[in-house]
N, CA, C and O atoms as a printed pandas DataFrame, in Angstrom:
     atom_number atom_name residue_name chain_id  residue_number  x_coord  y_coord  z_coord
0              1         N          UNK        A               1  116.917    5.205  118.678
1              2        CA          UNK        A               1  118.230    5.810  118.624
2              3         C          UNK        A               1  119.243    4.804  119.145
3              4         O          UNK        A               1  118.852    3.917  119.904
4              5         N          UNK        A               2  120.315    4.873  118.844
5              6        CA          UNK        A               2  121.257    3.740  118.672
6              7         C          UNK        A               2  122.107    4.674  119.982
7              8         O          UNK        A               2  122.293    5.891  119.999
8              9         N          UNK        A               3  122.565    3.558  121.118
9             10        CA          UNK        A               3  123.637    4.046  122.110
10            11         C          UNK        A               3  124.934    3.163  122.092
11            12         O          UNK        A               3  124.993    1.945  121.918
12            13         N          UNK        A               4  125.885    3.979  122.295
13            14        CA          UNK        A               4  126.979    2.949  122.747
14            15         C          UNK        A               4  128.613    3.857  122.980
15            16         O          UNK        A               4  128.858    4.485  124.010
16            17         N          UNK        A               5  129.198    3.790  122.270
17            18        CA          UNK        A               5  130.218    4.353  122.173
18            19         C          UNK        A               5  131.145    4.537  121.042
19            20         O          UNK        A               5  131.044    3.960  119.959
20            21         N          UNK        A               6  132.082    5.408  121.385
21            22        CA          UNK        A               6  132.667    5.572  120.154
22            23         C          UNK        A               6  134.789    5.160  120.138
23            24         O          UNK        A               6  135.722    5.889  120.476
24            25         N          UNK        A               7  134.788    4.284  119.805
25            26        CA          UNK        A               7  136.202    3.721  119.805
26            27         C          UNK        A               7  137.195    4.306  119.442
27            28         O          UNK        A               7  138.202    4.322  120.150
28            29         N          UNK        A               8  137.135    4.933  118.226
29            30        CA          UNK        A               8  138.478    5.557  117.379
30            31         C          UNK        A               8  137.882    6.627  116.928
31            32         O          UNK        A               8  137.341    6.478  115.833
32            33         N          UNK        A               9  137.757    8.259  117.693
33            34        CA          UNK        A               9  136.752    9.258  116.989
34            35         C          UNK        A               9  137.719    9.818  116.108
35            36         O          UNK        A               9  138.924    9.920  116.338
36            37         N          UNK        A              10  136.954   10.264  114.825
37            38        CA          UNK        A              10  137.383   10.677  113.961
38            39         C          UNK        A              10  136.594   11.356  112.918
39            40         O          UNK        A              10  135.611   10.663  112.656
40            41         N          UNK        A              11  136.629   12.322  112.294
41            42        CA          UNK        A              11  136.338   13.386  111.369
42            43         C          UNK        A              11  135.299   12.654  110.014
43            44         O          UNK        A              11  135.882   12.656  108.930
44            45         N          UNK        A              12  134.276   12.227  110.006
45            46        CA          UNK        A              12  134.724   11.811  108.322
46            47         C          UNK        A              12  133.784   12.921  107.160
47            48         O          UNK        A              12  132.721   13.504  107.371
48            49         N          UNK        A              13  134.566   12.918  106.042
49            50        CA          UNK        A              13  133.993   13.833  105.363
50            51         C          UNK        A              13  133.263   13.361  104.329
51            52         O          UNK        A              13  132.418   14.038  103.743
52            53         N          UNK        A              14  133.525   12.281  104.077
53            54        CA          UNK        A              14  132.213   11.562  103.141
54            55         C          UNK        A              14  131.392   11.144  103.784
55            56         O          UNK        A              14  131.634   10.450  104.772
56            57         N          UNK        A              15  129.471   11.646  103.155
57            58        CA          UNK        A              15  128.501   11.153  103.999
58            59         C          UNK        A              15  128.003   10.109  102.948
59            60         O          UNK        A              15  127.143   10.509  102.163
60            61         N          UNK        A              16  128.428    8.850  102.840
61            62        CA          UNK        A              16  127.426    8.015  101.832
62            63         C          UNK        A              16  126.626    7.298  102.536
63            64         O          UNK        A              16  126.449    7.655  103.701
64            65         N          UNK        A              17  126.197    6.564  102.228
65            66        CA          UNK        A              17  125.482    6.077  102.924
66            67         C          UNK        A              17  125.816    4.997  104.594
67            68         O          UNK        A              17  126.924    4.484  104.750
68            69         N          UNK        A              18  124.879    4.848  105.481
69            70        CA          UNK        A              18  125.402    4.065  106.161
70            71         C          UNK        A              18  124.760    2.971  105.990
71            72         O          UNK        A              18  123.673    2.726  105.466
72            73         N          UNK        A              19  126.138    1.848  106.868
73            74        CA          UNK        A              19  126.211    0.799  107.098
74            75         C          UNK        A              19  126.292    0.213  107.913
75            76         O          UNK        A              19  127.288    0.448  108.596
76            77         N          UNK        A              20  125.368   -0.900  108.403
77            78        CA          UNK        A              20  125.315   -1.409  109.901
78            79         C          UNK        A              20  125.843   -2.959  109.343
79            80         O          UNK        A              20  125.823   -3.500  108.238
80            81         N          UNK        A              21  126.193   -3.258  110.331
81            82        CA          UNK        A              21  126.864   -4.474  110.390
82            83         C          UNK        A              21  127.030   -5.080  112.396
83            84         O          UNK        A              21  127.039   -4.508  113.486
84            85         N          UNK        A              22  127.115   -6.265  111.982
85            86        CA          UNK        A              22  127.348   -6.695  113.730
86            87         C          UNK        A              22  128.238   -7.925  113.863
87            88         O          UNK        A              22  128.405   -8.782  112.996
88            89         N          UNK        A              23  128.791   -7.885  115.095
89            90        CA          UNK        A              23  130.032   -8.267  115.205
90            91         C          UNK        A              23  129.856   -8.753  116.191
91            92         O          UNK        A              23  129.112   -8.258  117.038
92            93         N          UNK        A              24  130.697  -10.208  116.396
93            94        CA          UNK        A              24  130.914  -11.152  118.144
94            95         C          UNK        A              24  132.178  -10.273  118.874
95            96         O          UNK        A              24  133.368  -10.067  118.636
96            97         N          UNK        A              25  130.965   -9.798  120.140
97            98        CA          UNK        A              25  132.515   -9.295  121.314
98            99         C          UNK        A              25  131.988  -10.643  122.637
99           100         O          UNK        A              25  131.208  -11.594  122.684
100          101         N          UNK        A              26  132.843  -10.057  123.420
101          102        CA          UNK        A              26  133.029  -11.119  124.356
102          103         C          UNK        A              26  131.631  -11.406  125.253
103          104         O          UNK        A              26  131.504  -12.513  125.776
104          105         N          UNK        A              27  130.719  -10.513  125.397
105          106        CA          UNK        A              27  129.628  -10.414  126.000
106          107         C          UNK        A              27  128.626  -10.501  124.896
107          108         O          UNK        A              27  127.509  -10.096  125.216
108          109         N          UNK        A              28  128.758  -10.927  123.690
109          110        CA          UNK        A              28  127.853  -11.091  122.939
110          111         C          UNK        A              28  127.844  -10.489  121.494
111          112         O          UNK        A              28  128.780  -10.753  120.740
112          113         N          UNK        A              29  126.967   -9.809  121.149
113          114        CA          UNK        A              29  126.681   -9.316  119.172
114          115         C          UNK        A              29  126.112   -8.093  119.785
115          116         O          UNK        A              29  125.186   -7.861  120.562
116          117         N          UNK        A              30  127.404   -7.081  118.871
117          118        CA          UNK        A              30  126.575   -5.908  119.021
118          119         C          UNK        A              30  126.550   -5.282  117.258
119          120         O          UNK        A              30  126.886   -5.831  116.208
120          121         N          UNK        A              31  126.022   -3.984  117.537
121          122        CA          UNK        A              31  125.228   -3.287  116.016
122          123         C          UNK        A              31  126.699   -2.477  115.954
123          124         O          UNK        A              31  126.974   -1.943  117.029
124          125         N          UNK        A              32  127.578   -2.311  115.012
125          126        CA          UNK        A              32  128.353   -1.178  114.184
126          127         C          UNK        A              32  128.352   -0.762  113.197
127          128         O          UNK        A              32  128.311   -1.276  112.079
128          129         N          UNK        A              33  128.419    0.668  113.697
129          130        CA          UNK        A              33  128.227    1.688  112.327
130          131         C          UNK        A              33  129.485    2.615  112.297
131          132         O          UNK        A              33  129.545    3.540  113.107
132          133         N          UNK        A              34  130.395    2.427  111.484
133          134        CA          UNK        A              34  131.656    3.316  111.837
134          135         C          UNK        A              34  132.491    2.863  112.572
135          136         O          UNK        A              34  133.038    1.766  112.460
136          137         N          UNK        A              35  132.717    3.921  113.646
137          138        CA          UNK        A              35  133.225    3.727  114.458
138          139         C          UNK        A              35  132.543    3.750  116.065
139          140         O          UNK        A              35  133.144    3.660  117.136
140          141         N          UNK        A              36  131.029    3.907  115.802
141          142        CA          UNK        A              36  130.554    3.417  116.946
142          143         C          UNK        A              36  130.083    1.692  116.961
143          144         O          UNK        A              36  130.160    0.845  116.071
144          145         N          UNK        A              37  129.624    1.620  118.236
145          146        CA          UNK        A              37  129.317    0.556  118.693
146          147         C          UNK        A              37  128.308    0.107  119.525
147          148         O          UNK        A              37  128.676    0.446  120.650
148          149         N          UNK        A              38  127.564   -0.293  119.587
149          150        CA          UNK        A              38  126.305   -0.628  120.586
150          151         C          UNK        A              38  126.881   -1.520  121.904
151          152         O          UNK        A              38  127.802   -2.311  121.699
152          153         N          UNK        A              39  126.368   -1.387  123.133
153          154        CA          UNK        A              39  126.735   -2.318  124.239
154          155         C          UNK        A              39  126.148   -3.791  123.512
155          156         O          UNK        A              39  125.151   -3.872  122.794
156          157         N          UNK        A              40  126.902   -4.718  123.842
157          158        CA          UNK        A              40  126.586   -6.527  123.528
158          159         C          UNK        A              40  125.162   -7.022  123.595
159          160         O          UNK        A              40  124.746   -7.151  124.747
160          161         N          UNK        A              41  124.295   -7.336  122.605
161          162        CA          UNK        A              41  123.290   -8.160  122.703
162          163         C          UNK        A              41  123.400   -9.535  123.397
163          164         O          UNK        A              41  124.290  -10.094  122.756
164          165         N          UNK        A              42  123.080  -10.183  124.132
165          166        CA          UNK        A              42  122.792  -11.656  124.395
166          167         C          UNK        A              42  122.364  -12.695  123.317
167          168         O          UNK        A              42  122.727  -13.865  123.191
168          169         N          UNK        A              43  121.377  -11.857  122.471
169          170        CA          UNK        A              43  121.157  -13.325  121.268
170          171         C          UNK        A              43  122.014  -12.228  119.629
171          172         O          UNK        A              43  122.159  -11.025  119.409
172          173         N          UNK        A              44  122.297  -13.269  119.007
173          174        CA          UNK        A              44  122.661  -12.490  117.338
174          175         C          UNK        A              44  121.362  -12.454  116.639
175          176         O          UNK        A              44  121.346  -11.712  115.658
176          177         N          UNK        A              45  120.281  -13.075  116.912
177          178        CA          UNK        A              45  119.088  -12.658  115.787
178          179         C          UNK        A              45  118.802  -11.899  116.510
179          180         O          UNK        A              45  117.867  -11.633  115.754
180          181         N          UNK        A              46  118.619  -10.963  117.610
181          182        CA          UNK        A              46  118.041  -10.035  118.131
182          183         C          UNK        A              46  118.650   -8.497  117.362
183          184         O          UNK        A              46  118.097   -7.509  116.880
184          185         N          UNK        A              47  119.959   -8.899  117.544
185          186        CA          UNK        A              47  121.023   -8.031  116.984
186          187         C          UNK        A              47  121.205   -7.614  115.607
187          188         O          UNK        A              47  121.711   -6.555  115.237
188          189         N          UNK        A              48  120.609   -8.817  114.673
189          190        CA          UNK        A              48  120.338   -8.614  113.252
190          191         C          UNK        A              48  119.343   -8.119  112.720
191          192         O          UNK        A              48  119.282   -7.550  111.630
192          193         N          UNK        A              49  118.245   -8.383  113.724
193          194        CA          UNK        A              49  117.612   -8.014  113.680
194          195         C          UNK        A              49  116.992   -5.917  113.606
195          196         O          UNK        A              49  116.266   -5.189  112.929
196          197         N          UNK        A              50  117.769   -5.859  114.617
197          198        CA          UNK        A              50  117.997   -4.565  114.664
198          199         C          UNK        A              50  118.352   -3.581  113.949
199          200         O          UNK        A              50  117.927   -2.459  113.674
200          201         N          UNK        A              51  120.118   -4.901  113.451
201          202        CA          UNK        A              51  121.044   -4.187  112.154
202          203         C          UNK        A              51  119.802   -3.862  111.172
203          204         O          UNK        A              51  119.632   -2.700  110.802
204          205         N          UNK        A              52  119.151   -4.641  110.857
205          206        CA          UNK        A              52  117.847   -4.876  110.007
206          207         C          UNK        A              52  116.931   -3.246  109.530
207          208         O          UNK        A              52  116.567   -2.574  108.565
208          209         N          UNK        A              53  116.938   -3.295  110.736
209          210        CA          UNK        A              53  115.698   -2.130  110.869
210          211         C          UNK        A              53  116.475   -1.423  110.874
211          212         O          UNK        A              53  116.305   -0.578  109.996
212          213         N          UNK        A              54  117.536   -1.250  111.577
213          214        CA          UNK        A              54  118.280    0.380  111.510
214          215         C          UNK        A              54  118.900    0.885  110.222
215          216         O          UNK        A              54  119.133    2.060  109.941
216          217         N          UNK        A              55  119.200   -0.520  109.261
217          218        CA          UNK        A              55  119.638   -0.020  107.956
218          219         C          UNK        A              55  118.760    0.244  107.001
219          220         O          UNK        A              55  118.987    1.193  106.251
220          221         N          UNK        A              56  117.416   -0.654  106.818
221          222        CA          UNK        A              56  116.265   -0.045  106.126
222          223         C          UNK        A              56  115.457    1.317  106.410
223          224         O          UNK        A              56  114.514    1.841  105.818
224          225         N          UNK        A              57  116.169    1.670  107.502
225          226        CA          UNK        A              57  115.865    3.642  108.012
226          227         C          UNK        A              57  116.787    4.149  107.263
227          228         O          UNK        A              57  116.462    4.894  106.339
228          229         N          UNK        A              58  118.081    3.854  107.508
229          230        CA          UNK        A              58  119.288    4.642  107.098
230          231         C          UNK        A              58  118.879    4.702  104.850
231          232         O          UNK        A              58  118.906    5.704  104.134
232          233         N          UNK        A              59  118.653    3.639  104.548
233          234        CA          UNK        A              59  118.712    3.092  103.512
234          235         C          UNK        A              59  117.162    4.430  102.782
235          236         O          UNK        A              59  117.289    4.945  101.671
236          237         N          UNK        A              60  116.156    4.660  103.505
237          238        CA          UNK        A              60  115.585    5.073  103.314
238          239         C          UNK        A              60  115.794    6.874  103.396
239          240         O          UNK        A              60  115.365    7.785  102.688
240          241         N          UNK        A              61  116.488    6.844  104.370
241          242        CA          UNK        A              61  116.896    8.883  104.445
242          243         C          UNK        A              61  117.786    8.671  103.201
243          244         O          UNK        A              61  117.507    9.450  102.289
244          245         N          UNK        A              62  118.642    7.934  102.980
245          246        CA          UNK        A              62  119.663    7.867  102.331
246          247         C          UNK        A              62  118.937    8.311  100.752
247          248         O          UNK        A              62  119.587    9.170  100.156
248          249         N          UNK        A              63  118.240    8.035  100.358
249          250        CA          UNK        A              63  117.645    7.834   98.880
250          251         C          UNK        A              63  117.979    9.434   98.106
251          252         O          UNK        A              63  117.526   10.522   98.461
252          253         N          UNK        A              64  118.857    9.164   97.026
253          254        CA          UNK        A              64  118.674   10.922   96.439
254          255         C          UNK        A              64  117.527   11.286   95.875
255          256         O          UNK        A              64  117.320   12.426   95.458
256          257         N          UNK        A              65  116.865   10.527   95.833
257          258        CA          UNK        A              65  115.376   11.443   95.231
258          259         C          UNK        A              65  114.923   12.033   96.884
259          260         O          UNK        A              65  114.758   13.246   97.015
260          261         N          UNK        A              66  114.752   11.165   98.023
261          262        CA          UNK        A              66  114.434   11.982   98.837
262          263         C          UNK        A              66  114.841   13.224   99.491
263          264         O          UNK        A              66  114.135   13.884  100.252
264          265         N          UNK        A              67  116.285   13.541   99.058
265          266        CA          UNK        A              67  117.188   14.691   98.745
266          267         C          UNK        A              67  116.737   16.270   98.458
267          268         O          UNK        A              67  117.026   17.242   99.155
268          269         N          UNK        A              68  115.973   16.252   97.278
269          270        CA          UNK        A              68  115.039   16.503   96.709
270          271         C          UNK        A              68  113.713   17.248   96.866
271          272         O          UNK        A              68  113.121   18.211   96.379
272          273         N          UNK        A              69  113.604   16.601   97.506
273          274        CA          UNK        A              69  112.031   16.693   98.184
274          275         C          UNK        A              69  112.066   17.916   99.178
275          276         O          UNK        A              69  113.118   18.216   99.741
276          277         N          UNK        A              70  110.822   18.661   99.397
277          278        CA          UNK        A              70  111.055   20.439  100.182
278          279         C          UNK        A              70  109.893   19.685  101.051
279          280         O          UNK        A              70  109.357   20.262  101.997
């Protein structure tokens, strides 16, 4: 499960799919999705790593055939 915080909260009403992405803050690379944010990694392949895995989950609930499925 992904921790961190949330910067600019806001409503959204489209659920498409998500997207992780990571970004240099001053203490390092963290994971964003939205408008949250993960506390700063120390290394960026650790961090991409992560983005990695957390989007091939997301990527996987995401699927409309698995939609579908009872």
């Amino acid at each position: 499960m992904m921790c961190g915080y949330v910067s600019n909260a806001s409503l959204r009403s489209d659920m498409g799919p998500r997207r992780y992405r990571v970004i240099a803050r001053d203490d390092g690379w963290s994971i964003v999705i939205g408008d949250a944010c993960t506390r700063p990694f120390p290394d960026r392949k650790a961090a991409l790593r992560i983005a990695r895995q957390l989007q091939s989950q997301a990527n996987r609930l995401f699927r409309p055939s698995a939609l579908l499925q009872p």
